[in-house]
C-alpha positions as CSV (number, residue, x, y, z in Angstrom):
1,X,165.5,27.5,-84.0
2,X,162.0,27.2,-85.2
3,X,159.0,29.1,-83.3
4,X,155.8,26.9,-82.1
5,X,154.1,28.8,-84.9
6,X,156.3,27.0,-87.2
7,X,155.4,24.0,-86.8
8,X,152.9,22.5,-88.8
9,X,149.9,20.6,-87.7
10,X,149.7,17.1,-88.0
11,X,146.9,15.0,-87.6
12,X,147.7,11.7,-86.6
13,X,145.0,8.9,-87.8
14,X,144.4,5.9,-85.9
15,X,145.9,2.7,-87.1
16,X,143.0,0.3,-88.8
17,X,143.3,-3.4,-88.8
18,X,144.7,-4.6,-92.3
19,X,141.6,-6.3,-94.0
20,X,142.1,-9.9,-95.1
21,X,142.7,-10.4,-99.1
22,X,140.1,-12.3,-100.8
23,X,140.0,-13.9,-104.0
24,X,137.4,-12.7,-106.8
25,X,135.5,-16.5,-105.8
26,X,135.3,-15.9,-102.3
27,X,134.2,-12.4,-102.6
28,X,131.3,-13.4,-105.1
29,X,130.1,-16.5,-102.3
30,X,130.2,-13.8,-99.3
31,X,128.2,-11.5,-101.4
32,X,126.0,-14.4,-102.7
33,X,125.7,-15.6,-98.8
34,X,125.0,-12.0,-97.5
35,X,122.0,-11.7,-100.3
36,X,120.3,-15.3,-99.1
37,X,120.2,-14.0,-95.4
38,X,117.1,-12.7,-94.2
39,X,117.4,-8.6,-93.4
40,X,118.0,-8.2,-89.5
41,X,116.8,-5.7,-87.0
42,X,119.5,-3.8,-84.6
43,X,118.4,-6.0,-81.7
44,X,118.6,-9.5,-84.0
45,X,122.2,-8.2,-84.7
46,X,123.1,-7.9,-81.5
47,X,121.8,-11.0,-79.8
48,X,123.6,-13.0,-82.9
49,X,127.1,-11.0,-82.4
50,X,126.6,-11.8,-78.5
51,X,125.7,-15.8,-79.1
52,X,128.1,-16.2,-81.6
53,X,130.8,-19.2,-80.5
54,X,128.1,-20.7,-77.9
55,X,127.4,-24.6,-78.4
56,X,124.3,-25.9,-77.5
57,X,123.6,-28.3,-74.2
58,X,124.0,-31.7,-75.5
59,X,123.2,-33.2,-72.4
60,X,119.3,-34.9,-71.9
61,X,119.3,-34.1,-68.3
62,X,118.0,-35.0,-65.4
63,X,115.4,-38.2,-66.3
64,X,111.9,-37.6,-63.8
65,X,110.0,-40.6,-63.1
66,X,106.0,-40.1,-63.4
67,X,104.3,-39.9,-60.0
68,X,101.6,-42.0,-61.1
69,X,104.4,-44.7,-61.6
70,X,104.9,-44.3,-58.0
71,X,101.5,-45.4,-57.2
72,X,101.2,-48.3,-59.3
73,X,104.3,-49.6,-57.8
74,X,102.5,-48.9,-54.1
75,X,99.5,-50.4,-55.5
76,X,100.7,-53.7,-56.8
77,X,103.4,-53.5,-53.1
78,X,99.8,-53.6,-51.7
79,X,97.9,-56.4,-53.6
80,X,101.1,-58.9,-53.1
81,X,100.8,-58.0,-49.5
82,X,97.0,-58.9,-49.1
83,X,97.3,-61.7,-51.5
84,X,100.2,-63.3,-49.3
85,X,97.9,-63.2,-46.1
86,X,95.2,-64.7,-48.1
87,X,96.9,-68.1,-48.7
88,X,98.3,-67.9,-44.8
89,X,94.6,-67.7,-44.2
90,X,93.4,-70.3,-46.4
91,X,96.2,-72.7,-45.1
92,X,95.7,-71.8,-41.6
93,X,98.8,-70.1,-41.2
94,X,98.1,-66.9,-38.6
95,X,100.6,-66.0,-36.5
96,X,99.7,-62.6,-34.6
97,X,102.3,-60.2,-32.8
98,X,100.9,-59.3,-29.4
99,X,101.6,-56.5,-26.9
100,X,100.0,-55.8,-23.6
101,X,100.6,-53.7,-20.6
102,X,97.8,-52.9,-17.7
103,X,95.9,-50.8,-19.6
104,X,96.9,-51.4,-23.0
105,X,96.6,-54.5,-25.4
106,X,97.0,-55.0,-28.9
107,X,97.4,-57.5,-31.6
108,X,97.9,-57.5,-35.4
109,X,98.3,-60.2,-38.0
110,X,101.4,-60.4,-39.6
111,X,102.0,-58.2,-42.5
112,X,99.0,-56.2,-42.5
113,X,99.5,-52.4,-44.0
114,X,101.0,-50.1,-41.5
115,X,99.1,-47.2,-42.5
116,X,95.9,-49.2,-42.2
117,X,96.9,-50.0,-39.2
118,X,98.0,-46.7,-37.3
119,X,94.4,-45.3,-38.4
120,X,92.8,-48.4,-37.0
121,X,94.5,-47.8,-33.6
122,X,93.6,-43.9,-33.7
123,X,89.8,-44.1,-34.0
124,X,89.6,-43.1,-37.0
125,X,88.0,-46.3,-38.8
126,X,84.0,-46.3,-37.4
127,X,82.6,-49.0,-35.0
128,X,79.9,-50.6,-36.9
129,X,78.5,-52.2,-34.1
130,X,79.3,-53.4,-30.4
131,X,79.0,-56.1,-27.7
132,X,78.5,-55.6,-24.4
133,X,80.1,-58.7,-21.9
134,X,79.4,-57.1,-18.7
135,X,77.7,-59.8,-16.7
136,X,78.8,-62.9,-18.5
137,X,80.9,-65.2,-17.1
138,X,83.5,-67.1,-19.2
139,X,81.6,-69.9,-21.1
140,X,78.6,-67.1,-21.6
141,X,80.8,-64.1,-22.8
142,X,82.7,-66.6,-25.4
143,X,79.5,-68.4,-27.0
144,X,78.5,-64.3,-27.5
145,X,81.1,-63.3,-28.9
146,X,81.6,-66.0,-31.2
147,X,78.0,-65.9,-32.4
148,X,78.3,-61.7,-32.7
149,X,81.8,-62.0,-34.7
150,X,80.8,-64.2,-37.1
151,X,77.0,-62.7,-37.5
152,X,79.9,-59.3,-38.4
153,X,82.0,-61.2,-40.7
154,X,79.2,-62.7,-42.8
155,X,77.8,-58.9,-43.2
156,X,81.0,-57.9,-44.2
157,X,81.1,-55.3,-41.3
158,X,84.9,-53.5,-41.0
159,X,85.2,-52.8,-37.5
160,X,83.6,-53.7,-34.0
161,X,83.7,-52.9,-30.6
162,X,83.9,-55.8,-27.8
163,X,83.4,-54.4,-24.2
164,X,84.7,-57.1,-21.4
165,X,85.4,-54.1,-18.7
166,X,88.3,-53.6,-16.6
167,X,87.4,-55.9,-14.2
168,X,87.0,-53.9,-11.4
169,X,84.3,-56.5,-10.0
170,X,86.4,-59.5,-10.7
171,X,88.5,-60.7,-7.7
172,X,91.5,-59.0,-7.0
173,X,90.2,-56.6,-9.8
174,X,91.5,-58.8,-12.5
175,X,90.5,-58.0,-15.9
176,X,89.6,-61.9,-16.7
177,X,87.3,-61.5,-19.5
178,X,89.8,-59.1,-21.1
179,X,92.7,-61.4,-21.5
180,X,90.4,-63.9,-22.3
181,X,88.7,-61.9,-25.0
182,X,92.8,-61.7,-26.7
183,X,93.2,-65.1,-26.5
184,X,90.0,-66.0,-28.5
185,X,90.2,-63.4,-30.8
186,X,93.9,-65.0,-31.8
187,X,92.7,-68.4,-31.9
188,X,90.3,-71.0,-33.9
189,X,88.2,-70.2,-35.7
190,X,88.5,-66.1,-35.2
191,X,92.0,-65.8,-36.1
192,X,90.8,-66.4,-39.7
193,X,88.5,-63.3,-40.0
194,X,90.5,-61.1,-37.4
195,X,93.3,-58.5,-39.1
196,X,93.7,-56.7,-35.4
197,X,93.0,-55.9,-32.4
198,X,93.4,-52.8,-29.8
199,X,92.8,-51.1,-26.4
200,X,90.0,-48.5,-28.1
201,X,90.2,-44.6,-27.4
202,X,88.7,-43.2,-24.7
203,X,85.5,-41.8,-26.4
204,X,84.4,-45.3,-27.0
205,X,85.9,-47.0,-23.2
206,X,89.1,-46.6,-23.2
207,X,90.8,-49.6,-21.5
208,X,87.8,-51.5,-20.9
209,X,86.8,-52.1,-24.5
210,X,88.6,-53.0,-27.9
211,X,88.6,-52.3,-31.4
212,X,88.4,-55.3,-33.7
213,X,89.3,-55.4,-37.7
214,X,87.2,-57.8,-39.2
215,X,88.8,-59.6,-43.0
216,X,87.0,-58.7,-45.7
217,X,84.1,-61.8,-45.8
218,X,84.9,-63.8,-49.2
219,X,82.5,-66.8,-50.2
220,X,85.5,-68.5,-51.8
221,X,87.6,-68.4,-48.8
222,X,88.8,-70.9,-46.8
223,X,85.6,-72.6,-44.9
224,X,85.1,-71.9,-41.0
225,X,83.7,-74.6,-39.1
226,X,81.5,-72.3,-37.2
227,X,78.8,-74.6,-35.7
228,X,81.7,-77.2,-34.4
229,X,83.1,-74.0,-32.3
230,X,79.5,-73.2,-31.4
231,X,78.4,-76.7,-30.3
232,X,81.5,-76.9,-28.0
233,X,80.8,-73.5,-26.0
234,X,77.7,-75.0,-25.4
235,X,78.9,-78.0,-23.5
């Protein structure tokens, strides 16, 4: 029996992959590809070898509409919207949603801008000028504020402030001149340059005055019959 010393060493080499046989053609086009290619760094190598077999995103994704296409959209939403209460104006055609409690009234034209709207109601549009009806009885406070409303309208003023009171003086402490002051401002010939109406805030009277949004005045509008109105308060 043989000793360990014996025994020869053998070193045992690992086993390489068999190399694919190419023909004398294909060895001359891989050598005459490999001379065309541009000399790579270690790292250029590497990213290659690690994106080799991945495809490209075909896909366009997700299309983004423009914000400014937004607007315009709002904008033209907008003109439509004014342009419809123009020829509801001009044909006489204004109906008005009303709501009242004690010590709250308001009044809007249909279709005006919500926005414009919930600012109006907040205070937050300025009171370019006011009228006082303390003192006045019916006939009195209505030929005022015919004459003030459409003196406003023709100056193209925005918003107003009309101040019947709360009627604390009337009897039974009925606010007359208030209700009145609704009706009037929804009727012949104000309900053709009124948008809305409002209990106003408490810095400017709270419920014993309102806010009133006044059209914009247009010379090519439909015509108001001002005087007739006028010549009948005074009868």
């Amino acid at each position: 029996m043989k000793s360990l010393k014996d025994l020869k060493k053998v070193k045992i080499a690992p086993k390489k992959d068999p190399q694919p046989e190419f023909t004398k053609e294909e060895q001359n086009k891989q050598v005459q590809k490999s001379a065309s290619l541009p000399e790579t760094t270690d790292d250029e190598r590497l990213f290659l070898r690690a994106m080799n077999g991945v495809k490209p995103i075909s896909s366009k994704g997700r299309q983004i509409t423009p914000r400014h296409k937004k607007k315009e959209i709002r904008q033209i939403s907008e003109d439509q919207e004014s342009l419809n209460m123009l020829n509801r104006l001009v044909n006489g055609d204004v109906e008005f949603d009303v709501e009242h409690s004690d010590e709250y009234i308001q009044g809007y034209v249909q279709g005006i801008n919500d926005r414009l709207f919930r600012k109006f109601k907040m205070g937050n549009i300025s009171v370019q000028a006011h009228l006082d009806l303390h003192g006045l009885n019916t006939d009195q406070a209505r030929l005022s504020l015919l004459n003030f409303m459409r003196e406003q309208y023709i100056n193209n003023k925005k918003c107003v402030l009309i101040i019947p009171g709360r009627g604390k003086n009337s009897p039974l402490g009925a606010a007359v001149l208030r209700n009145e002051v609704q009706n009037w401002l929804t009727r012949e010939p104000l309900k053709r340059v009124v948008l809305a109406f409002c209990t106003a805030q408490p810095k400017h009277g709270g419920a014993g005055a309102l806010y009133v949004l006044i059209r914009n005045f247009k010379k090519t509008g439909s015509k108001i019959f001002w005087e007739k109105f006028l010549l009948d308060s005074d009868h």
